[in-house]
N, C-alpha and C positions, 0 to 999 in steps of 0.2 A: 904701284900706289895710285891710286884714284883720290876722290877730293867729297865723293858723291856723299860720304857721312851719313846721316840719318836721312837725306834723298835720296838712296838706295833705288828705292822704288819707282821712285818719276824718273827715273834716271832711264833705267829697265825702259818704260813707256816712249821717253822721248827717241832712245836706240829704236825702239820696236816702230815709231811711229815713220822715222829719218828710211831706214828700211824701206820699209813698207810705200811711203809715199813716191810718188812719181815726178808732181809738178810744186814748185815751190816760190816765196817770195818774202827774202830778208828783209827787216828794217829792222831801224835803230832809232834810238831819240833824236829831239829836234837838239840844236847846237852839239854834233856830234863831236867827241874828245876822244884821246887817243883806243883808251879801250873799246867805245862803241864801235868806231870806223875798223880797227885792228879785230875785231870779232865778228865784223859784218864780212869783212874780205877774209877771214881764213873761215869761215863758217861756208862761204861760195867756191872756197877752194875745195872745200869737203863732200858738196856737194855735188862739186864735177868730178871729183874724182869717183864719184858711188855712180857716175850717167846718170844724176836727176836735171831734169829744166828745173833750173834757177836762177833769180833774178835776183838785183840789188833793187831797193828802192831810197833815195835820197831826194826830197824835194827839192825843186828848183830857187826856195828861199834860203837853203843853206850854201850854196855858194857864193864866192868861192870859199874852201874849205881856208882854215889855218893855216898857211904859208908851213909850218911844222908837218903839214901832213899831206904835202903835194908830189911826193915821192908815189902813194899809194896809185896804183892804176884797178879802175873799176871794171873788170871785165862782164859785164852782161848789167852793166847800171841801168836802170830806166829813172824817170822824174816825174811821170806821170803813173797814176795807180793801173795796172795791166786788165787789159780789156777781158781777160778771163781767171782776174783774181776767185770770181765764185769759185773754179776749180782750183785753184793753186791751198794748199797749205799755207799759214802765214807765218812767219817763227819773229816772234819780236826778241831781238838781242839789246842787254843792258838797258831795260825799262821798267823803271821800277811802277809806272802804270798806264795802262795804254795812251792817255789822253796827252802825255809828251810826244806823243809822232803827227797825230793827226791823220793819219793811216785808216781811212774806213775800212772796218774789218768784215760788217755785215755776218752773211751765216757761214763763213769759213772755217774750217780748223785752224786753234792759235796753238805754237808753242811756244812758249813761256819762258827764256832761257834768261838769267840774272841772278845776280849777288846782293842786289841791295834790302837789307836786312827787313824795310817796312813796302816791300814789294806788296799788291795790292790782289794778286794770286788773281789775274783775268784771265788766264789761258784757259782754252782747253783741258791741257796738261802743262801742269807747274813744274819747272825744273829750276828750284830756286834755292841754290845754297849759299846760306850767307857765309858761311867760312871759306869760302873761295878770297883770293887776291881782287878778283876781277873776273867781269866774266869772259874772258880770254882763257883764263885757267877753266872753264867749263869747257868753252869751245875744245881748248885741246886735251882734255878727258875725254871728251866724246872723240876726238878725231882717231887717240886710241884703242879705244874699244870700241869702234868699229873697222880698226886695222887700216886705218889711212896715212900712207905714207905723206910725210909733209915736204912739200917743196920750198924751195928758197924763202917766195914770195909770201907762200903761208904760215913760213916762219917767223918771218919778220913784222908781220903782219901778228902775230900772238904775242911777240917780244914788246912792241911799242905797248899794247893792251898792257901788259905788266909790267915793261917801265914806268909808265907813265900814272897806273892808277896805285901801285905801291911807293910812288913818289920817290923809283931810283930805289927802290927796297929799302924806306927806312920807317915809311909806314909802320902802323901798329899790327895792321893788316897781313903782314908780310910773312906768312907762316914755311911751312918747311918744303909744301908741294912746287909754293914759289920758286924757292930755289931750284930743287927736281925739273919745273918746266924747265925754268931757264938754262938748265944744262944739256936739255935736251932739248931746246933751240939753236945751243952754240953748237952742238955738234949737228945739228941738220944745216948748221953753215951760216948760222948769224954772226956779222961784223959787231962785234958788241961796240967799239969805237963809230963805227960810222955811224948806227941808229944812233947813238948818240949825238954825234956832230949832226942827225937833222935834226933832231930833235929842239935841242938846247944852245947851238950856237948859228951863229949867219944871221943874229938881232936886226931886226930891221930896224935903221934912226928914229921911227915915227914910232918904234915900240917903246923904247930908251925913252923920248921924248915922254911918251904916256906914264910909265914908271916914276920919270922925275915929278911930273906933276902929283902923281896920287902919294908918292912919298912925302913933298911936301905939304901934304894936306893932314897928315895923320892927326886924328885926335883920340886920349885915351882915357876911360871911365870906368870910377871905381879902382882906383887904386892902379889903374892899369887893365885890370882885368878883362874887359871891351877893347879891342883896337882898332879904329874903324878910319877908313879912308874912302872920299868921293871922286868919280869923276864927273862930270859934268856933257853935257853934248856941246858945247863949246873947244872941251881941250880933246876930243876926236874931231872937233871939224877946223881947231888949229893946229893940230899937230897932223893930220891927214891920216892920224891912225884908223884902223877900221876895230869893228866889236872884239875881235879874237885876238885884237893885242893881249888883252887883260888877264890874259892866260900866264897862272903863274905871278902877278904882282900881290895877292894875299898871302901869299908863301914869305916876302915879304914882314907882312905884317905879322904872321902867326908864327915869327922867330924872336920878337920882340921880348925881353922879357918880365915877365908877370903875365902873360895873357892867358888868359882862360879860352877867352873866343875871339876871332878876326872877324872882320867884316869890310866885305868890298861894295859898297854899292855904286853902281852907272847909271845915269840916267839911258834910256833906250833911246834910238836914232828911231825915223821915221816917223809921220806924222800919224798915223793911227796907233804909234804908243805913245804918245805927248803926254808928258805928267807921269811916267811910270820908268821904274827903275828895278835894276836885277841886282838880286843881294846875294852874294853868296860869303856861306859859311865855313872856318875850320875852326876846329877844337884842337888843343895841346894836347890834351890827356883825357882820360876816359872822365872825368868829374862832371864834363856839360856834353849832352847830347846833340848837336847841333840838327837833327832830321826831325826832333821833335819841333824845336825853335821853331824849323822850316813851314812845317805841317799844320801851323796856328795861321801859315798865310796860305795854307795849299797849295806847299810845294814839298819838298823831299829830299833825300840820300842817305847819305850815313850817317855814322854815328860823330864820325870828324869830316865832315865836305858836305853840305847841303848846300841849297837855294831854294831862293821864292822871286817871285817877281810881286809887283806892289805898288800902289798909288800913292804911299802916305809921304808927307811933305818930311823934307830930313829931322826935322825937331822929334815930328813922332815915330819916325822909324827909330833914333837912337832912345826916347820912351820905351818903345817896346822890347829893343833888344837889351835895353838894360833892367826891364821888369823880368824879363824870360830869362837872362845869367841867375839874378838873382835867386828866379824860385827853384833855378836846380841846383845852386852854389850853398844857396842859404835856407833851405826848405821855406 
């Protein structure tokens, strides 16, 4: 069973091109989450298993990663863009458009690898199916057909990819291939309990701490149907939490009941983003698209998990988010 659906064809292309190429160079979006990182690392495990030169690429502003994700080891990372990217191929994983990596690409070949449905088709060649889980479930299509056996590490490495972006498989996302990979991870020798246990337990106190704060903030609009919670750069510089606590506290929010849509917004640390804040989105049900919401501030994702980043003061961000429920709830 394959995933490749009506990508059929770019499918064919990205095989033909993984082949064919010699020298290479991953990336992934900026603030990488479990499926980015878990597609970046089994995408380089695929890669040495075929004898291509490839590289990881993670900039030196995302470390350190999410304490959830310190397990993975980067075998051929760089942090700096490689002095002979003109030759290298570039493959962007889980990007729904170039401009989240920062990745000068100049006149290299891209390939284009993702799920996210308003993908913005920059590649070279587009290998972009949105009925995939994740694109970890792409990663390991491909790793099949091209006959690459998977090791431990690149097992596990595809599992967290589709733990994490089917939300533990209860997503809406969560179709049949899902499960297929995942039985074919456990027998290439994944601990389904331990990826677990890094996953999801060993809370750090400053994470709990941040939690508490934003659950006591929650405000609700419209009936409910808005659910929204702050945190402030205050309760990260007194709880000593860092940005990647906040993983998981809209989850949260978006169990509440009556909601339509969640919303987490942080203000951002550091002084050249003073005044701006990251909002991200989920949807209960398919009734609000929250990537459209996103794409009004020029940002993106799904159709239930987007973000934007934003300058506007909280009076008018809850303005807006309650003008955009409205015009998909209520035409």
């Amino acid at each position: 069973m394959t995933i490749a659906g009506t990508a059929a064809g770019t499918r064919a292309e990205i095989l033909g091109a993984i082949r064919e190429g010699e020298r290479f160079v991953l990336v992934t979006h900026e603030n990488p989450d479990g499926d980015a990182l878990g597609s970046l690392v089994a995408m380089q495990g695929v890669m040495r298993a075929l004898g291509k030169d490839s590289l990881m690429f993670i900039g030196r502003d995302e470390f350190p990663l999410p304490y959830e994700y310190a397990f993975f080891e980067f075998d051929g990372l760089v942090s700096d863009v490689p002095g002979d990217v003109a030759q290298r191929t570039i493959v962007f994983l889980d990007c729904g458009n170039s401009d989240r990596n920062g990745f000068e690409v100049g006149d290299s070949p891209v390939l284009n690898l993702d799920h996210h449905h308003d993908n913005t088709q920059f590649g070279t060649i587009n290998h972009v199916v949105s009925q995939a889980s994740c694109t970890a479930e792409i990663v390991w299509d491909l790793s099949r057909a091209l006959a690459v056996a998977l090791t431990l590490e690149m097992a596990e490495a595809l599992y967290v990819g589709l733990v994490t972006d089917t939300g533990r498989f209860m997503y809406e996302n969560t179709g049949p291939a899902a499960h297929i990979m995942a039985a074919d991870l456990i027998e290439a020798g994944v601990d389904v309990h331990e990826i677990y246990r890094r996953l999801y337990e060993g809370m750090p106190e400053p994470k709990l701490a941040l939690l508490t704060r934003a659950l006591s903030r929650v405000q609700r609009f419209d009936g409910g149907r808005l659910t929204l919670a702050r945190l402030t750069r205050a309760d990260f510089a007194q709880t000593g939490a860092e940005e990647s606590y906040t993983e998981g506290i809209i989850d949260h929010l978006r169990a509440v009941e009556g909601t339509k849509v969640a919303a987490l917004a942080r203000e951002l640390t550091g002084d050249d983003r003073d005044g701006w804040s990251k909002v991200s989105l989920r949807a209960t049900d398919g009734a609000v698209d929250v990537s459209l919401i996103a794409r009004v501030q020029s940002g993106g994702g799904h159709r239930q998990a987007a973000g934007f980043a934003t300058a506007m003061t909280p009076d008018e961000l809850v303005a807006f988010l309650r003008q955009e429920v409205a015009a998909q709830l209520d035409g």
